[in-house]
VOBA-1610 file (N, C-alpha, C; in pm, whole numbers, padded with zeros to 5 digits, always signed):
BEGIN
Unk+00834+02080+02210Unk+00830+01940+02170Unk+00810+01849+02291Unk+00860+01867+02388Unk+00839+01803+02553Unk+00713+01789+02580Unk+00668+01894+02532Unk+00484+01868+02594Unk+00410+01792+02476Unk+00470+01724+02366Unk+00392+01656+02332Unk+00286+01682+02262Unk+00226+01808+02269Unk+00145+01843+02177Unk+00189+01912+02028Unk+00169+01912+01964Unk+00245+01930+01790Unk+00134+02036+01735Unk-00003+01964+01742Unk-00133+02080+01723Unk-00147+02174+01808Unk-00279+02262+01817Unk-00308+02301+01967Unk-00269+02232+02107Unk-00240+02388+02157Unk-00211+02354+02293Unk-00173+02426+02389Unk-00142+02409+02497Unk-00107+02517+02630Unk-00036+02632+02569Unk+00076+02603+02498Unk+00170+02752+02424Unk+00066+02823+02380Unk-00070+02744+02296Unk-00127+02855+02215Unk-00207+02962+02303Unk-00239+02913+02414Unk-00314+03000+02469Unk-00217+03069+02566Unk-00104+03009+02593Unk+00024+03144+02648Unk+00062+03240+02553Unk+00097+03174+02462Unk+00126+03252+02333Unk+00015+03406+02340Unk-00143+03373+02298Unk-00231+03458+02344Unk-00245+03570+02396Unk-00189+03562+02519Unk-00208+03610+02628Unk-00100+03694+02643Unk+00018+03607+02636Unk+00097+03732+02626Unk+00157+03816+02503Unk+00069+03823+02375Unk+00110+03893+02272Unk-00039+04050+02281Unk-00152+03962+02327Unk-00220+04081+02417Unk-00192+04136+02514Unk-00094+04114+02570Unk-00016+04180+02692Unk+00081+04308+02625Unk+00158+04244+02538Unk+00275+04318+02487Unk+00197+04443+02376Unk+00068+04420+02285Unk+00025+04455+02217Unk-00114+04568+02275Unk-00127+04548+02396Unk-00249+04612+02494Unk-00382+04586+02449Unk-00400+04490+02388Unk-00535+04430+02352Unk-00617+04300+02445Unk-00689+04330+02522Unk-00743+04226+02559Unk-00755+04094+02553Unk-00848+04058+02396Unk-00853+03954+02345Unk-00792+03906+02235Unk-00746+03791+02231Unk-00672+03755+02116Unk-00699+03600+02082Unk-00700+03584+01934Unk-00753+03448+01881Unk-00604+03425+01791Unk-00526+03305+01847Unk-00417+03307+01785Unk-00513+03193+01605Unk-00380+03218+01515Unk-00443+03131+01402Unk-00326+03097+01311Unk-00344+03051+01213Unk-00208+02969+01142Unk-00150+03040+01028Unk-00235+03169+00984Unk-00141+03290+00945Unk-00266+03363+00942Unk-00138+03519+00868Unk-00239+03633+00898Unk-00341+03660+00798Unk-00377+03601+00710Unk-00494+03617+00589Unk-00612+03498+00661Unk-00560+03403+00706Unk-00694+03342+00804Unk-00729+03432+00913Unk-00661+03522+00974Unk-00687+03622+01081Unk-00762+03662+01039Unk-00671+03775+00925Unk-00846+03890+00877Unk-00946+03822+00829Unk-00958+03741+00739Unk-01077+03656+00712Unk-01163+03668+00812Unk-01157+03584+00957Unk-01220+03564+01045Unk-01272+03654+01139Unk-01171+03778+01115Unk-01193+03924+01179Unk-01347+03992+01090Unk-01342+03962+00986Unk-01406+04047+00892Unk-01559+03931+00935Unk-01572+03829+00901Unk-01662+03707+00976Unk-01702+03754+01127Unk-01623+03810+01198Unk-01644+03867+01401Unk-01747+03916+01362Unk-01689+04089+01268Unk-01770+04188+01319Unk-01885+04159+01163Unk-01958+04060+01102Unk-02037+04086+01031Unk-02052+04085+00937Unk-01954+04092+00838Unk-01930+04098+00710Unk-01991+03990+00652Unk-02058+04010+00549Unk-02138+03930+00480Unk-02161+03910+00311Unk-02198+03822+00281Unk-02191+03783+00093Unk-02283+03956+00096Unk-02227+04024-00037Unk-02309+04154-00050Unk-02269+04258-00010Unk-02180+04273+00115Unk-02140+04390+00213Unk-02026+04456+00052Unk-02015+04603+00126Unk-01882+04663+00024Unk-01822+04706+00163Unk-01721+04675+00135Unk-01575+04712+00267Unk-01482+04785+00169Unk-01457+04912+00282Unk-01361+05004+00155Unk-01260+04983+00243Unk-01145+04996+00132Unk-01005+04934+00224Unk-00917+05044+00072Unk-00745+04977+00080Unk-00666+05061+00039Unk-00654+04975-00092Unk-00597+04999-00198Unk-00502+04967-00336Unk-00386+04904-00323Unk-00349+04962-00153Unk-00191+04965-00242Unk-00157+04851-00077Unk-00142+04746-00110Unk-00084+04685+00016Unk-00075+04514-00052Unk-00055+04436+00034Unk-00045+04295-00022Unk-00207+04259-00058Unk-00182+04155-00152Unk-00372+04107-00204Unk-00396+04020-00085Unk-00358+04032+00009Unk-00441+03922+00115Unk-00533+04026+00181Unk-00544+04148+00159Unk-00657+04215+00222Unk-00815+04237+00177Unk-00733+04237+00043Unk-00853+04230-00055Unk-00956+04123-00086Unk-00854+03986-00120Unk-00876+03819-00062Unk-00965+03798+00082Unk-00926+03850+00171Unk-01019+03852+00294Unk-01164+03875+00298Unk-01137+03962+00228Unk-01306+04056+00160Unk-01378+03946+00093Unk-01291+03883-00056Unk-01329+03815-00125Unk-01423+03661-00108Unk-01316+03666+00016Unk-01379+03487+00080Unk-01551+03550+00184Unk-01540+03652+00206Unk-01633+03680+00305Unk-01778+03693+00189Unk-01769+03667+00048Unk-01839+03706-00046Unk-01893+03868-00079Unk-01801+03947+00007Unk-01835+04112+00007Unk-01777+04128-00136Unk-01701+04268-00145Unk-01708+04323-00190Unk-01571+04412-00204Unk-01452+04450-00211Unk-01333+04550-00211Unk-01461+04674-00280Unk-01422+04797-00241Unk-01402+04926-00279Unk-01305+05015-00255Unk-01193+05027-00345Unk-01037+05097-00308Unk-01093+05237-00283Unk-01054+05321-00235Unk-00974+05442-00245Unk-00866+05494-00221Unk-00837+05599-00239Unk-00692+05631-00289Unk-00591+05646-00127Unk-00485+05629-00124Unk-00378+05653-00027Unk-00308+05771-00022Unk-00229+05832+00093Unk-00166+05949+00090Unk-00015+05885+00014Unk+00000+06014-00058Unk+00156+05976-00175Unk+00252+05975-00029Unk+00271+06058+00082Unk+00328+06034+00149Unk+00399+05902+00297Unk+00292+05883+00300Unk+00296+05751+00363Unk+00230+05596+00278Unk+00142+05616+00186Unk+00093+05478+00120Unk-00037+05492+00223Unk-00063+05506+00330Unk-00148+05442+00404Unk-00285+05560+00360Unk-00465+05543+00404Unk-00553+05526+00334Unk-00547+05708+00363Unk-00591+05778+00267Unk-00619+05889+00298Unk-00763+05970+00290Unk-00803+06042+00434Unk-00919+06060+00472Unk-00971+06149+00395Unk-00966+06198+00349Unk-01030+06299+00207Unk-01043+06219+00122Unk-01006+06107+00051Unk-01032+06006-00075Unk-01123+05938-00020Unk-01079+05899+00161Unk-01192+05815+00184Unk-01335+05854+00254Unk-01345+05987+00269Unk-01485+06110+00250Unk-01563+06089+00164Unk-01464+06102+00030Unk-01555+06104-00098Unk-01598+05982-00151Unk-01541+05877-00118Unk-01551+05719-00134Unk-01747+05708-00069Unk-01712+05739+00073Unk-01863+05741+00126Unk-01962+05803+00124Unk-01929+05961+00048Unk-02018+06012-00025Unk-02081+05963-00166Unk-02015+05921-00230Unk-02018+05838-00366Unk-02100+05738-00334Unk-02126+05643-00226Unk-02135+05497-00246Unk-02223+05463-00100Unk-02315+05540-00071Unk-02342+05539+00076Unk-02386+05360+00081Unk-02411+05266+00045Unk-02393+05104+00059Unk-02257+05089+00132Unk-02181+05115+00159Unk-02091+05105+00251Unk-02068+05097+00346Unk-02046+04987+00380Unk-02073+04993+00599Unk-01958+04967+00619Unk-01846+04903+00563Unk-01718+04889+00679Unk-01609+04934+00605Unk-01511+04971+00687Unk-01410+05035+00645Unk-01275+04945+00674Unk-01213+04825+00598Unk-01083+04807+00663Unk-00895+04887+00634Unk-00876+04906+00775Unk-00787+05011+00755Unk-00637+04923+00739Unk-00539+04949+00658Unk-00433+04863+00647Unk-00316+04985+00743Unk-00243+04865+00830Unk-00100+05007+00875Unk+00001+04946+00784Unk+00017+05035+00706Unk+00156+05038+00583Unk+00294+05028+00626Unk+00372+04920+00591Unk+00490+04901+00684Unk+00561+04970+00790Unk+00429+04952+00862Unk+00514+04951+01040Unk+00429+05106+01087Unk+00359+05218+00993Unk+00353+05323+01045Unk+00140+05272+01040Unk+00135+05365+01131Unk-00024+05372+01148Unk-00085+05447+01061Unk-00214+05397+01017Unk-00293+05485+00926Unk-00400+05615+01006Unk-00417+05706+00977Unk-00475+05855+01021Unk-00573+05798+01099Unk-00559+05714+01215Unk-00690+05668+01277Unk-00741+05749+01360Unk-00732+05865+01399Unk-00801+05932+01452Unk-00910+06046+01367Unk-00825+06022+01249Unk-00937+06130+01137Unk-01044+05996+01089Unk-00974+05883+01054Unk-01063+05765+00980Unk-01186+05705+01086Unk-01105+05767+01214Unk-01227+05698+01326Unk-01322+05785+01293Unk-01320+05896+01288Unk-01407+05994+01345Unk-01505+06029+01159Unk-01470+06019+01049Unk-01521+05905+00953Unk-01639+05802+01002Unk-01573+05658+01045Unk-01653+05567+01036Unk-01756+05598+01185Unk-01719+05695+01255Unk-01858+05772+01353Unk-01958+05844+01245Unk-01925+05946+01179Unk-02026+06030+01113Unk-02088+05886+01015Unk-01986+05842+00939Unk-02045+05719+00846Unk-02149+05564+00916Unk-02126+05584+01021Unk-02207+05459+01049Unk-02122+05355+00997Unk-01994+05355+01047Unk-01912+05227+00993Unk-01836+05082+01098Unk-01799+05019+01056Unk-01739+04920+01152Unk-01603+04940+01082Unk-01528+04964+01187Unk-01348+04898+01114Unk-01293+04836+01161Unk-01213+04745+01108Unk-01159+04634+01078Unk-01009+04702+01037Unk-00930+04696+01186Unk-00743+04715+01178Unk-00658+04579+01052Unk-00611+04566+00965Unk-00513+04499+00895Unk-00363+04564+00954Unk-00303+04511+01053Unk-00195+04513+01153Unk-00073+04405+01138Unk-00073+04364+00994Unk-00026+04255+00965Unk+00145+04343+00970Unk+00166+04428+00941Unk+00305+04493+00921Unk+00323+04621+01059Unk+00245+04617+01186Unk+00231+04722+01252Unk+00253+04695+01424Unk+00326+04558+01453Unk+00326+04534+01558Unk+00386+04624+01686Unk+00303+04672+01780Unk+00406+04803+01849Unk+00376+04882+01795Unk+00318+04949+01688Unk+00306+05071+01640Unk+00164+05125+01731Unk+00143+05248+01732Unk+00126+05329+01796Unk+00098+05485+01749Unk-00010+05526+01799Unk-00039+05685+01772Unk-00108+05763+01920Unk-00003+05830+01961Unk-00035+05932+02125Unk-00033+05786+02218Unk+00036+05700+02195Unk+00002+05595+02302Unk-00069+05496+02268Unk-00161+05518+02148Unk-00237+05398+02145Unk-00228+05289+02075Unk-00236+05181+02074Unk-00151+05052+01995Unk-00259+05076+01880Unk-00181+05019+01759Unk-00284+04989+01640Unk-00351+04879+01707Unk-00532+04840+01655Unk-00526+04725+01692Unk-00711+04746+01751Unk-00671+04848+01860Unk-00721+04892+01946Unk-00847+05047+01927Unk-00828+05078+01767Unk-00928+05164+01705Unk-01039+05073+01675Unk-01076+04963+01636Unk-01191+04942+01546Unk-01221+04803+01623Unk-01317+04768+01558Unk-01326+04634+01681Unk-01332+04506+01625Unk-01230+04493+01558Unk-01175+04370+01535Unk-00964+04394+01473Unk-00907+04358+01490Unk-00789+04334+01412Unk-00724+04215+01356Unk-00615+04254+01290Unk-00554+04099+01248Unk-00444+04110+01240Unk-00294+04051+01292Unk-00176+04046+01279Unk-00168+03971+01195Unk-00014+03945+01145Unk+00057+03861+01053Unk+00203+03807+01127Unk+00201+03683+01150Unk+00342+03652+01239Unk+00414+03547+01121Unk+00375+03576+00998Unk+00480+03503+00906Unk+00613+03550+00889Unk+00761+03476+00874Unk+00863+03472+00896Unk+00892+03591+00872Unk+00889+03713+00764Unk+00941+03825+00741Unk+00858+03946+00865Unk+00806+03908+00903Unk+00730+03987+00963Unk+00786+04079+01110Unk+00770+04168+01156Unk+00778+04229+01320Unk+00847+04105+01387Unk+00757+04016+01424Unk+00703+03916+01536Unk+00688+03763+01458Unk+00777+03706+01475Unk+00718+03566+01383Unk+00715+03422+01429Unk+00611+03368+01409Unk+00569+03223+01432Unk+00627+03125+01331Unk+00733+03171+01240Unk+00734+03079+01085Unk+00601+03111+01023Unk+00494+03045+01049Unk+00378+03090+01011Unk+00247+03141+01107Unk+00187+03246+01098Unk+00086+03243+01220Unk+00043+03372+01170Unk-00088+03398+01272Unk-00143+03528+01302Unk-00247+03544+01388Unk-00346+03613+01399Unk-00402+03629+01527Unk-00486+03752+01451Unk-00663+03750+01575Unk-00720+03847+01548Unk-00741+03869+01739Unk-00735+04015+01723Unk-00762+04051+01854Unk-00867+04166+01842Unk-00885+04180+01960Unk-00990+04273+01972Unk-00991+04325+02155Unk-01088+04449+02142Unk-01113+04484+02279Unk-01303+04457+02295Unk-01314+04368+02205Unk-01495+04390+02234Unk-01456+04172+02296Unk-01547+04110+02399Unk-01494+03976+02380Unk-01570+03897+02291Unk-01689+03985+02269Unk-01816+03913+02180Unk-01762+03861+02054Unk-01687+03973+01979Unk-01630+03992+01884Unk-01508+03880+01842Unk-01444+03888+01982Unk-01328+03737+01968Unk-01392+03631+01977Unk-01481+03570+02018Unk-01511+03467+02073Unk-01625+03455+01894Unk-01672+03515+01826Unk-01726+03489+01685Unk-01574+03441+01626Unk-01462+03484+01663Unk-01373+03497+01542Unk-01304+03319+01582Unk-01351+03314+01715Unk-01260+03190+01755Unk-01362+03070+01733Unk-01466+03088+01697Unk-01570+03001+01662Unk-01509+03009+01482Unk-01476+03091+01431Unk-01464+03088+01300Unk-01332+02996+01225Unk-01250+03036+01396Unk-01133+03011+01380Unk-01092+02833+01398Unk-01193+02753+01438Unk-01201+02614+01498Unk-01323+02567+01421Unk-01366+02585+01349Unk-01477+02486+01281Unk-01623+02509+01352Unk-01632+02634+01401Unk-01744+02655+01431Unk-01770+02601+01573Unk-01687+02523+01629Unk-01753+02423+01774Unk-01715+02507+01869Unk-01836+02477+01951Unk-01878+02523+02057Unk-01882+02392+02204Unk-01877+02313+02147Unk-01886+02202+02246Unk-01814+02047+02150Unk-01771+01951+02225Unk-01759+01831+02190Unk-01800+01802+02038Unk-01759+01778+01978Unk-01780+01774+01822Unk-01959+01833+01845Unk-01946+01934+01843Unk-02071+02035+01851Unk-02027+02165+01790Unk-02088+02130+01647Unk-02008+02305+01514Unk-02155+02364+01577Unk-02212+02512+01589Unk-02270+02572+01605Unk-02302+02670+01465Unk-02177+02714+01394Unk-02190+02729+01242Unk-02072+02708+01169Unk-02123+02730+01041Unk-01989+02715+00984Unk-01867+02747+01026Unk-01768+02698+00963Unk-01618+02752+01068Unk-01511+02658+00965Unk-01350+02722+00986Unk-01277+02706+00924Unk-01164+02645+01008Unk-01039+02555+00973Unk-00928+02537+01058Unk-00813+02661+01018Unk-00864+02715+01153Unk-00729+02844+01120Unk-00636+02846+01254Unk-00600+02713+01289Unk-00606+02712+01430Unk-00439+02743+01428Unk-00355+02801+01526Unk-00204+02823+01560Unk-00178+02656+01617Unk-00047+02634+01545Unk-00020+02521+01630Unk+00061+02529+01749Unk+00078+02465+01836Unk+00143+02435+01966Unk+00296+02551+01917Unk+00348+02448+01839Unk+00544+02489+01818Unk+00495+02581+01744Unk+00426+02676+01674Unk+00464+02788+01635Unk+00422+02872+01735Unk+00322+02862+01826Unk+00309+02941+01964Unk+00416+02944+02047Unk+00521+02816+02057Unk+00651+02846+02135Unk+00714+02921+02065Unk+00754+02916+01934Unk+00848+02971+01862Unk+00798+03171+01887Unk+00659+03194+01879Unk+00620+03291+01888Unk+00670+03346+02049Unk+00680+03287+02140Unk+00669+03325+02307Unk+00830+03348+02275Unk+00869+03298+02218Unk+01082+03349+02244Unk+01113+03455+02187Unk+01008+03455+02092Unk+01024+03572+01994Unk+00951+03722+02060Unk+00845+03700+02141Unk+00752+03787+02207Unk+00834+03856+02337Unk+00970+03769+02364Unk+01048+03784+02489Unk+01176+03952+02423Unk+01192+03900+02289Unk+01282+04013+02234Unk+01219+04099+02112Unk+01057+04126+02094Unk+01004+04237+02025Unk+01032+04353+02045Unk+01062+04423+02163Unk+01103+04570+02206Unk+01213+04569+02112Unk+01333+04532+02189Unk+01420+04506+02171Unk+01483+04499+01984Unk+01403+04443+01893Unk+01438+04441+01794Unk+01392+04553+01743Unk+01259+04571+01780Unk+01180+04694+01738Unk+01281+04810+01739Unk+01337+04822+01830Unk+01437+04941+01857Unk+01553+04932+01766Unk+01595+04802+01732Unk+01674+04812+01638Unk+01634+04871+01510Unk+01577+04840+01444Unk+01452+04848+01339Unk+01463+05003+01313Unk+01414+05104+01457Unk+01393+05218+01453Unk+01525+05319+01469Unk+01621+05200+01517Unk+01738+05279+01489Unk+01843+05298+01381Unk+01824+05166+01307Unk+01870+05165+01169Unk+01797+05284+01111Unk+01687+05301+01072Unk+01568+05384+01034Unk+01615+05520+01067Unk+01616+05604+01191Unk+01717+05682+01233Unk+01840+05728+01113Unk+01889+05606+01123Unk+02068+05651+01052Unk+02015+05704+00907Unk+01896+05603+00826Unk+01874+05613+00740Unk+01820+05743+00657Unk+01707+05772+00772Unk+01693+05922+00782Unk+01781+06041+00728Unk+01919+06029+00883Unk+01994+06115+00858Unk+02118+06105+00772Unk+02078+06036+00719Unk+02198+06017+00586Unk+02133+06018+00450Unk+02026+06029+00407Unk+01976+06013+00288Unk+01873+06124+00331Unk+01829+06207+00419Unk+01715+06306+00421Unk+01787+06428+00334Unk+01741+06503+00262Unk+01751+06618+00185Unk+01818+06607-00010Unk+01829+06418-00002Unk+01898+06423-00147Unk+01749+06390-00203Unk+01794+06347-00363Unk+01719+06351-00438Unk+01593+06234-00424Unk+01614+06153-00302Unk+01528+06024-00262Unk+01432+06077-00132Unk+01293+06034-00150Unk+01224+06070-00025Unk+01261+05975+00112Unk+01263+05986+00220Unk+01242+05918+00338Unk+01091+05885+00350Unk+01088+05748+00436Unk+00941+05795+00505Unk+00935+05938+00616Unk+00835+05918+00625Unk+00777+06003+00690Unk+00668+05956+00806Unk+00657+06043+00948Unk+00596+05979+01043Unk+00551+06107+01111Unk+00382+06142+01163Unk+00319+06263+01170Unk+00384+06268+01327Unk+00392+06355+01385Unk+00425+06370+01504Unk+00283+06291+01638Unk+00390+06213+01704Unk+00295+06118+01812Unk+00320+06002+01729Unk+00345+05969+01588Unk+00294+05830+01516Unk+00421+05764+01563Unk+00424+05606+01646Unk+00543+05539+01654Unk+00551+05425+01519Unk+00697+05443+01444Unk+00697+05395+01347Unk+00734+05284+01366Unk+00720+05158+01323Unk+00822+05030+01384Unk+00861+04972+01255Unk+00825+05036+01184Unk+00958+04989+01048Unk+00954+04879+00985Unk+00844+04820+00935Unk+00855+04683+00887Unk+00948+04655+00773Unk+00885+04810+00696Unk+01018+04831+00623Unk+01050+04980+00641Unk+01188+05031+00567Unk+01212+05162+00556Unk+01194+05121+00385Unk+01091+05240+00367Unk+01042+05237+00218Unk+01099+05349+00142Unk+01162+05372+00068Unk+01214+05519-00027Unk+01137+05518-00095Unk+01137+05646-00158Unk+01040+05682-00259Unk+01172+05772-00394Unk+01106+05694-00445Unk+01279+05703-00568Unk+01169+05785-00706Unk+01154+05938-00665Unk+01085+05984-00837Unk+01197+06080-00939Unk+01142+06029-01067Unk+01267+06070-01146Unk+01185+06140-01264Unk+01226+06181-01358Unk+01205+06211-01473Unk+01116+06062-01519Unk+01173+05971-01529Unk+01123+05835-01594Unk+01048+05766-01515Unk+00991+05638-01512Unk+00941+05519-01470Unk+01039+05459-01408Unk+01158+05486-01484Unk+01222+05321-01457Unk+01373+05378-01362Unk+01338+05467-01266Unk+01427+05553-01194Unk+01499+05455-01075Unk+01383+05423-01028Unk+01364+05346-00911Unk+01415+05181-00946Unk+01377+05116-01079Unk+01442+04999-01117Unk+01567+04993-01104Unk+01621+05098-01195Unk+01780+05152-01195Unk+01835+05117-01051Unk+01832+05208-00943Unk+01828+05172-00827Unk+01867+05042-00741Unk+01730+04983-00777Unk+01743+04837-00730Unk+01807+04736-00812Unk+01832+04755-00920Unk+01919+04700-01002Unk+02074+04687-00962Unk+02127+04826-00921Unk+02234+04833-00838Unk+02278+04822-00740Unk+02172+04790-00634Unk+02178+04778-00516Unk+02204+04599-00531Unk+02101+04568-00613Unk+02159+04428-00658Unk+02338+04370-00701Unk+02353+04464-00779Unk+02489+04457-00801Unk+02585+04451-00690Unk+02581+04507-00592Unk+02621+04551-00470Unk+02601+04416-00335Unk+02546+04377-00376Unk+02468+04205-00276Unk+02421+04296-00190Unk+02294+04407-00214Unk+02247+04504-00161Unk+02087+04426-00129Unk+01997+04386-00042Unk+01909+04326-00046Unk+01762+04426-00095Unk+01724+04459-00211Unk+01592+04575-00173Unk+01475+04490-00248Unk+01396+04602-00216Unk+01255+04516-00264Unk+01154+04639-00282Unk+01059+04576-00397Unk+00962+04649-00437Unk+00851+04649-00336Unk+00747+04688-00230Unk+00614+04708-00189Unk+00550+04777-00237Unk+00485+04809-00342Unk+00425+04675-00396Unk+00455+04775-00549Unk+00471+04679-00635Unk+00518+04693-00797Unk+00380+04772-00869Unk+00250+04723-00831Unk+00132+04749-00819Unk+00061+04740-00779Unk-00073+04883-00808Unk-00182+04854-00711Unk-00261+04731-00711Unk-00377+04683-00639Unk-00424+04563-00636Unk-00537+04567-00742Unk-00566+04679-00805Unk-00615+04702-00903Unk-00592+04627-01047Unk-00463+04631-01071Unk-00407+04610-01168Unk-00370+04450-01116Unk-00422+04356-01070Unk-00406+04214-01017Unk-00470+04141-01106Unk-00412+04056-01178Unk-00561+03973-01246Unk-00635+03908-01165Unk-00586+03855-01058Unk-00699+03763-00992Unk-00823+03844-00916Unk-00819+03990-00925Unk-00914+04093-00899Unk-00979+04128-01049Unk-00999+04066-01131Unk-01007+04130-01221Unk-01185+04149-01231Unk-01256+04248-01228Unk-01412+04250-01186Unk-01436+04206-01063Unk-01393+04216-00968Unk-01436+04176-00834Unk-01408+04294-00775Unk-01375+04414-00758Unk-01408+04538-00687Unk-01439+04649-00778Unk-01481+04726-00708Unk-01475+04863-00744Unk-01411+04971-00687Unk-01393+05102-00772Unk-01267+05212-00743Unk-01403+05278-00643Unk-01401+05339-00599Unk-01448+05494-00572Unk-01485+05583-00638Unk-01614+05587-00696Unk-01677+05692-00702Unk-01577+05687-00872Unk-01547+05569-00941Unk-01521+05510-01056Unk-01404+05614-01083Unk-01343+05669-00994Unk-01228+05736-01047Unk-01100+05678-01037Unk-00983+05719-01066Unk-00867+05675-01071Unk-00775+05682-00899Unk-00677+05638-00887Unk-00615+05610-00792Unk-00462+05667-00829Unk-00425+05818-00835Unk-00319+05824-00918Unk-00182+05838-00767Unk-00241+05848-00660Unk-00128+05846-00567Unk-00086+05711-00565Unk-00187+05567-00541Unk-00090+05429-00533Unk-00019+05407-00666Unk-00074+05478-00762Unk-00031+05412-00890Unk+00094+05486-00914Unk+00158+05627-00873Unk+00270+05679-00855Unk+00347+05640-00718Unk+00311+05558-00599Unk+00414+05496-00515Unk+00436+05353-00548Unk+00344+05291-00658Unk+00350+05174-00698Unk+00501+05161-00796Unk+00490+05330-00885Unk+00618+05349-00923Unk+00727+05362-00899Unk+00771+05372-00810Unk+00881+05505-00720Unk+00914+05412-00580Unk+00812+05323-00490Unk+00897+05290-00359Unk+00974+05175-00418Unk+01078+05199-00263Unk+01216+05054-00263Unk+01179+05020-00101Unk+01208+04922-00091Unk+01222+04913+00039Unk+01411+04846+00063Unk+01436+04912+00152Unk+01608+04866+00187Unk+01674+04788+00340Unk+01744+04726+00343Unk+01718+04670+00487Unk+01713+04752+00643Unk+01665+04702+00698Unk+01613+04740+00806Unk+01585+04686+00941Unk+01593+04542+00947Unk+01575+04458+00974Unk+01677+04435+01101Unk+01619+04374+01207Unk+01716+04377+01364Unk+01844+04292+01329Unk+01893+04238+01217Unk+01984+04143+01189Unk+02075+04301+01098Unk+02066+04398+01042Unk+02109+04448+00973Unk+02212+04574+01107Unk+02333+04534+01127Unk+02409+04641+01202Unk+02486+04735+01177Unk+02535+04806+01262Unk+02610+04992+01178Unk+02694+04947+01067Unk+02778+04863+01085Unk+02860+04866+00943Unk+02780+04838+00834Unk+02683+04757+00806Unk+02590+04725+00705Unk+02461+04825+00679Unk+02440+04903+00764Unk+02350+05050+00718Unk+02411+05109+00684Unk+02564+05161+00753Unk+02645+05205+00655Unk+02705+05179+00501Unk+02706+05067+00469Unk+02692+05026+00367Unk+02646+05025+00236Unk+02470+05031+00279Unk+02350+05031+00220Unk+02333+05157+00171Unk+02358+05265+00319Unk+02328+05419+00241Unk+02439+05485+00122Unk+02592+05455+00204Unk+02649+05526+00067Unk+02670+05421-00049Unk+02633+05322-00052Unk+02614+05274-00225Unk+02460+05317-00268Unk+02397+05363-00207Unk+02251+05470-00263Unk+02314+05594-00292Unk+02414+05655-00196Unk+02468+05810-00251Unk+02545+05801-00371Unk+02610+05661-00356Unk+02673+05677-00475Unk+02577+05644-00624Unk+02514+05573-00587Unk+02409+05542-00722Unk+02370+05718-00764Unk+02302+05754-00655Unk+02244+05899-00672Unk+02325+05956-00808Unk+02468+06007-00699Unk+02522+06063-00795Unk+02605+06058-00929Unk+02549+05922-00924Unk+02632+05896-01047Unk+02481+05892-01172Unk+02384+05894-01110Unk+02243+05883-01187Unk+02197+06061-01219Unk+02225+06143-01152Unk+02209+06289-01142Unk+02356+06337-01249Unk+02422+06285-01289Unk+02494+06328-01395Unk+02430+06412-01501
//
């Protein structure tokens, strides 16, 4: 507030700089949340009225929306039942099916990375561009390498629930600069000079105070992150082997936990409601990601296509079955403790 600026300003481009520092990405275009990010990411590398971009089912509709504004195209394919995130055999046959396909955007599913070393090596044989959705993946990581940093464009999400938060914000980064510098033209109204638009362009600009708010917050990301992964930990070893799945994380994958997601399958549908119903009872905080696929959205309703016109029966069975439970750097041992045995106890009083 001292400096006077309220819009853009010096924070935003500290802000910048050092969330590509912390994140190992070069370039970064801060913006005023993360669905103007990808938008403008998908605008960097090309995307155009007509394009088909195959992306996932099962994640928030702002990925799909991104597509939508770019006048492309969604084409789902299916996700692994084990993690949610996109799986490279569904998405083989996706590009065999549909060779019109040039880009691939990859979503990281709360907090864990998607198979980017099988999906890279995909959009090599495919002739593809990808486009990271990193909105839930800050710090995450596979053998070392930050999400972010596979495809050549990305997009964070720094809205309040998020890793890393601005109140509202997000950012597209990249390691190509050509690539940032389209997205930051996209990201400001197109100008290039003194009320000089060069093309179309949008206000997706970060303001000043949510770039400070972001730099205090950028000072204790490790730090929470670790919390995050250590709650996650307990959660693990206290609920691994009963009748509820854990996530799961391939060896090398660093998880950062946006959420810890269960996977609650029962005889019924309504296994997992039960569940959260009681956890409710309990002033237990949980939550559905996501109730359904984006398929089943009305505001998608004729605006994509499946793959190769088949069904999607892995999102549509984690659409059934996940919870997400807290996890969160505010949540401490007595309150994970908490959380898990009123789940053991639900268990066993539901296994009767």
């Amino acid at each position: 507030m001292d400096s006077g600026q309220l819009a853009e300003g010096s924070y935003v481009r500290q802000f910048e700089e050092a969330f590509g520092a912390a994140q190992g990405l070069p370039y970064v275009v801060a913006t005023n949340n993360g669905t103007a990010a990808l938008h403008a990411a998908l605008l960097a590398v090309g995307v155009r009225p007509g394009d088909k971009v195959l992306t996932t089912p099962f994640t928030f509709v702002a990925t799909a929306n991104a597509v939508l504004y770019c006048g492309a195209r969604p084409v789902f394919a299916d996700v692994s039942p084990a993690t949610g995130n996109l799986d490279p055999q569904a998405v083989e046959e996706a590009l065999r099916a549909d060779p019109a396909i040039r880009y691939l955007l990859v979503v990281h599913l709360y907090g864990l990375a998607a198979p980017m070393p099988e999906l890279m090596e995909l959009a090599r044989r495919y002739e593809l561009t990808v486009v990271e959705d990193c909105a839930q993946a800050h710090l995450a990581s596979i053998d070392g390498q930050p999400v972010g940093s596979f495809g050549r464009a990305a997009a964070f999400s720094f809205y309040a629930t998020k890793n890393l938060t601005t109140g509202e914000g997000g950012c597209v980064a990249s390691t190509d600069p050509e690539v940032a510098e389209r997205a930051r033209l996209a990201a400001h109204h197109g100008q290039t000079g003194h009320y000089f638009h060069e093309t179309l362009g949008f206000n997706y600009r970060m303001t000043n105070v949510a770039a400070a708010i972001g730099l205090g917050q950028l000072e204790r990301l490790e730090a929470m992150t670790e919390v995050r992964r250590a709650n996650a930990a307990y959660y693990d070893a206290t609920l691994a082997g009963h009748s509820l799945q854990v996530p799961v994380a391939p060896p090398g994958y660093r998880h950062v936990y946006h959420q810890y997601t269960l996977r609650v399958p029962g005889p019924d549908d309504q296994r997992r409601d039960r569940l959260a119903a009681y956890l409710k009872e309990e002033g237990i905080g949980a939550a559905v990601h996501y109730p359904r696929p984006l398929t089943r959205q009305p505001s998608l309703a004729g605006r994509f296509d499946v793959a190769g016109g088949g069904e999607l029966p892995a999102a549509e069975e984690l659409a059934a079955q996940v919870l997400s439970i807290p996890v969160h750097p505010l949540v401490g041992p007595e309150e994970r403790e908490r959380v898990a045995e009123a789940i053991l106890r639900w268990e066993e009083e539901d296994l009767r």
